[in-house]
N, C-alpha and C positions, 0 to 999 in steps of 0.2 A: 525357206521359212526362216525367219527374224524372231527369236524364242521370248528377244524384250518387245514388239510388238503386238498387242495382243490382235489388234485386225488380220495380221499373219496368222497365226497359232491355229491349232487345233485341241481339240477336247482331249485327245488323248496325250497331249501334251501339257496342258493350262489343268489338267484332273491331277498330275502325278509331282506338278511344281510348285514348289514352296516361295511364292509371291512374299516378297516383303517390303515394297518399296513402287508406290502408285505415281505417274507421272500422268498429270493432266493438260494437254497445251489448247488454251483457249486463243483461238484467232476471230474473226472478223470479215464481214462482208462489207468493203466500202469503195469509192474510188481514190485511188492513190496517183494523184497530179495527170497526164494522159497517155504515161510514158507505164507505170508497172500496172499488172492485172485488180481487179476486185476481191481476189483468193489473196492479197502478199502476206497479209497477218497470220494468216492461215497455215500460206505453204511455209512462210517463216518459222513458223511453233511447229510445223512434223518434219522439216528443216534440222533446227536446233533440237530437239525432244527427240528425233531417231537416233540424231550421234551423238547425246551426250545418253542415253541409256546404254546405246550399244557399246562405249566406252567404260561406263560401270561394269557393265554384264563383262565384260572378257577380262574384268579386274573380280569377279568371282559375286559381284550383288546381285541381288533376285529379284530383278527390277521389272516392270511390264511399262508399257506408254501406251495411255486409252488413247482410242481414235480423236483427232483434234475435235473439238465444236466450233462450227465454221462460222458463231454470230459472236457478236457484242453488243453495247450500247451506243447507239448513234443518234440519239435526240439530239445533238451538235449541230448533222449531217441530215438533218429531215428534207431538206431544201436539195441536198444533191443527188441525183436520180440514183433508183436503186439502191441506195447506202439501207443495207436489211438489219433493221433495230430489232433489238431485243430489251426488254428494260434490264437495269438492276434488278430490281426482286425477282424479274421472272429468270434469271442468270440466276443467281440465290437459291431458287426452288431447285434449278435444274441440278447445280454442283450439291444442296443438302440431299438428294437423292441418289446420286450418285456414291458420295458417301457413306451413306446408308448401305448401299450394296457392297462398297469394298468392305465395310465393317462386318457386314453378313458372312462375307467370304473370306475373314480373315486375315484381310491386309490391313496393317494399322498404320502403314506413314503414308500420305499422299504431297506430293509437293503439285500444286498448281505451276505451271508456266502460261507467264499471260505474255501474250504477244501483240496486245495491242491497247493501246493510251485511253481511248475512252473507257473501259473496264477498269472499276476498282474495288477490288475483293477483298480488303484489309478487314474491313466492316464485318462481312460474312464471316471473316476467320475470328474475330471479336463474338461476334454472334453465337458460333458454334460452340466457341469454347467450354466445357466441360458437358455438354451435351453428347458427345461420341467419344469413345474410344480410338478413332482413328487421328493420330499429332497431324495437325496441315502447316504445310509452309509454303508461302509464294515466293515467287521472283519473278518480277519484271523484267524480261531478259536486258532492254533499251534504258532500264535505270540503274541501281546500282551496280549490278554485276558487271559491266559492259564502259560506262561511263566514260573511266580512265581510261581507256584503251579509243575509243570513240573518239578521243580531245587529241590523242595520241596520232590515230590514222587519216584525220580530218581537219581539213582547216575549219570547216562549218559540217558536223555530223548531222543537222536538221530534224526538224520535229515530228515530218510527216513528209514518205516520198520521197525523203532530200538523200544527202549523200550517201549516209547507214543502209537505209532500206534498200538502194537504188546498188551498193556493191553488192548485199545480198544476195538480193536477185538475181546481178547478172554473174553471181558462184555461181547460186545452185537452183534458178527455175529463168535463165536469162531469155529462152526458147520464147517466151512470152511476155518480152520488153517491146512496146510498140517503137518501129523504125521505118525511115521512107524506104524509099527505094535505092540509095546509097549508103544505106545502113546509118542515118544518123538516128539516135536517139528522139523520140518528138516528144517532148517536153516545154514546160513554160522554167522557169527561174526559180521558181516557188516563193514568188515575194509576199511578204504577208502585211497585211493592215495595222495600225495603230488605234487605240480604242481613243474616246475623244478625255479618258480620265488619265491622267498621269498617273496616279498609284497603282492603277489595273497594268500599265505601261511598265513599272518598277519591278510588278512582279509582288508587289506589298499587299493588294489586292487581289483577291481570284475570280474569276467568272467561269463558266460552259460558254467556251468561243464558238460564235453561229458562225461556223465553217463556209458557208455561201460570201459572207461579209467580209470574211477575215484573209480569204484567197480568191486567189482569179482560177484556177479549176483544180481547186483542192490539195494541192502541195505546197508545203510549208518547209521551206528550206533550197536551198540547189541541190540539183542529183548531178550537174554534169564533169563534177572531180573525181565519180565515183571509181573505181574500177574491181574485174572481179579479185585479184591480189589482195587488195583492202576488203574486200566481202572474205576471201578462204583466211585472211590475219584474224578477222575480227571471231570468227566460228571456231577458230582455235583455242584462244583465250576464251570461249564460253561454253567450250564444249572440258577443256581443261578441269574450271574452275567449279563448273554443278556437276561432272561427273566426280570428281573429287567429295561435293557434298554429299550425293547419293551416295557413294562407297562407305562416309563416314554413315549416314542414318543408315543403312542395311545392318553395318554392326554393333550399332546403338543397344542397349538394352534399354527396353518400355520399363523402367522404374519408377519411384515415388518420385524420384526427383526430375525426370529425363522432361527439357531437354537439357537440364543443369549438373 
């Protein structure tokens, strides 16, 4: 048994400990290029979310990690088989009730980990605010926290599928990287499309990229630089840097002023 996990745990264990720091990893059911599973976002957030707890916890926080939620939002991805959507709001509902219960049970920090790009939770954290007692904080694992280190281990770390997700994987779930029968990787390039506006192009503009248009089978970036060494580099620096944050929020005091 894993004491920061709470799908491990038992009642006579989760009745006598003093929870003070909730880790939520939100993943995603989608296709990732032809080469990683439906589950990456997934198995990436109980990936990253079991070792940076477990590395709090044996630093003394009284941290738990709920079971991942294995959906997101894929209105992008309507068009590629299987991509299992969930909206925004109904993601919204599901994390304010959730809430609701660590509140009940007297845990007040919750950090989100969100492990996948179409999901944005900023809103909700806007939303809740002074509505619950419980401070939330997100992190995007693939944005800020990760970034530099990314630009560091990669010539092109990729958007989607490409070289980031693609080390990950074959660290810590490689078992289920599609390969021939010579062991190579099956894969496409992950080339990706040009919209017909220049400013959407510059990045000056934004849009919901209709995923069917914008790749030839859903990967956006190259995966074939990847290796598992740059997947175990980059887990280290993230398991580092938010077990560090968890250590700090476990012995935070909830004050008038916190989190200042």
């Amino acid at each position: 048994m894993r004491p920061w996990i709470l799908a491990e745990t038992n009642y006579g264990h989760v009745r006598d400990c003093d929870y003070s720091v909730a880790v939520l990893p939100m993943g995603a059911t989608e296709p990732h290029n032809l080469h990683l599973p439906y589950g990456t976002d997934s198995f990436e957030a109980e990936a990253i979310a079991s070792r940076v707890c477990e590395a709090a916890w044996h630093r003394g926080a009284k941290v738990v990690m709920l079971p991942v939620i294995p959906y997101g939002t894929e209105t992008n991805q309507a068009q590629c088989r299987l991509s299992m959507n969930v909206n925004p709001s109904t993601l919204g509902l599901m994390i304010r009730d959730l809430v609701e219960s660590l509140e009940g049970h007297g845990v007040r920090r919750l950090m989100i980990l969100n492990s996948h790009g179409g999901n944005d939770f900023k809103p909700l954290l806007r939303e809740l605010m002074g509505k619950t007692r419980v401070q939330l904080f997100l992190c995007d694992w693939f944005r800020g926290l990760s970034s530099d280190v990314q630009k560091q281990l990669f010539k092109d770390p990729g958007d989607h599928a490409g070289a980031t997700e693609t080390a990950l994987a074959m660290a810590y779930f490689g078992d289920l990287i599609a390969r021939d029968s010579e062991g190579r990787m099956i894969a496409d390039e992950g080339a990706t499309a040009s919209t017909r506006f220049d400013a959407v192009n510059r990045g000056w503009v934004s849009i919901t990229r209709p995923w069917h248009l914008l790749t030839t089978n859903t990967g956006a970036g190259n995966p074939f630089e990847a290796t598992a060494e740059q997947g175990h580099a980059l887990m280290k620096t993230i398991v580092d840097r938010l077990s560090d944050f968890l250590v700090q929020l476990a012995e935070s005091d909830l004050d008038s002023r916190f989190p200042f």
